[in-house]
C-alpha positions in Angstrom: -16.1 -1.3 -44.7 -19.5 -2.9 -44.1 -21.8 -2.8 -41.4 -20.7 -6.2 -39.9 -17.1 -5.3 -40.2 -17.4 -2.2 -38.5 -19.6 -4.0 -35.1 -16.8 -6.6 -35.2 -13.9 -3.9 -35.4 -15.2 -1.4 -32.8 -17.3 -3.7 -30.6 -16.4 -6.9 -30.2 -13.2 -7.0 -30.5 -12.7 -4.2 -27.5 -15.3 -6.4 -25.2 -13.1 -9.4 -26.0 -10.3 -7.6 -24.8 -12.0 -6.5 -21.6 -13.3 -9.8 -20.8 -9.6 -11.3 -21.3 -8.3 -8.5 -18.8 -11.3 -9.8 -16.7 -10.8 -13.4 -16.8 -7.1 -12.8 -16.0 -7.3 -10.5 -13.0 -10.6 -12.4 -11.4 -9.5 -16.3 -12.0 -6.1 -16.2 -9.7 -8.4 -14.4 -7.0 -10.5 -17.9 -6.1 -7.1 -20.2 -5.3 -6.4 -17.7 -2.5 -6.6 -19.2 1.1 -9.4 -17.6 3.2 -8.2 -14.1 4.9 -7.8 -12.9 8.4 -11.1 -12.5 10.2 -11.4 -10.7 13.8 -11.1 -12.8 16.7 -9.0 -16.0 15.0 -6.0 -16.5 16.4 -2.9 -15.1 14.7 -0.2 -17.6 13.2 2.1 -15.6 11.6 5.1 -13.3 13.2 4.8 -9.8 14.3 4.0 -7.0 11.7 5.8 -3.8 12.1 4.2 -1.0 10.9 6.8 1.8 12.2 10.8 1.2 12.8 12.1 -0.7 15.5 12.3 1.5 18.6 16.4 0.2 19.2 16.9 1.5 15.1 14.5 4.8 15.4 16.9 8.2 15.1 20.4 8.0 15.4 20.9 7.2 12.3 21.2 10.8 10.7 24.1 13.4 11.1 23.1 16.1 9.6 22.8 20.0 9.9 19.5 19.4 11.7 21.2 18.5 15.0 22.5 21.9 15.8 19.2 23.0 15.4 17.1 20.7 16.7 19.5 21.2 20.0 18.8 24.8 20.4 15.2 24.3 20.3 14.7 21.3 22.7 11.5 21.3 25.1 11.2 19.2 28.3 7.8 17.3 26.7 7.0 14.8 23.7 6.9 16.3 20.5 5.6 15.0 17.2 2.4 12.9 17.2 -1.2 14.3 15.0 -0.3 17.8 16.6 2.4 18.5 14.8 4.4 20.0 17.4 7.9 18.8 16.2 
């Protein structure tokens, strides 16, 4: 293999590659519409991030109940303390 070969086998043909992957991922990015900025007004419907309080627990007959009834306290539990 000569010299030229060898550059075009193991350096331009990989950077072609990458510049493809490059082109494809970075081209579809301009056609987006312009994002969300703080203090627009939002026109789109409500975002949950956490289940609907109606659907939250309830859903779940397990084993756990007996157990989780035995141990019941009169506050909140759960939360970044995890107290459950």
């Amino acid at each position: 293999m000569s010299v030229v070969e060898t550059i075009l086998v193991f350096a331009v043909i990989p950077l072609a590659i990458v510049l493809l992957f490059a082109v494809l991922t970075l081209l579809p990015g301009r056609q987006k519409k312009a994002r969300y900025k703080p203090g627009q007004p939002w026109e789109h419907g409500p975002v949950w991030w956490e289940p609907h309080p109606l659907q939250a627990g309830g859903h779940h007959d397990s084993g756990h109940t007996a157990i989780g009834s035995a141990a019941s306290s009169a506050g909140p539990l759960g939360g970044a303390r995890g107290t459950w």
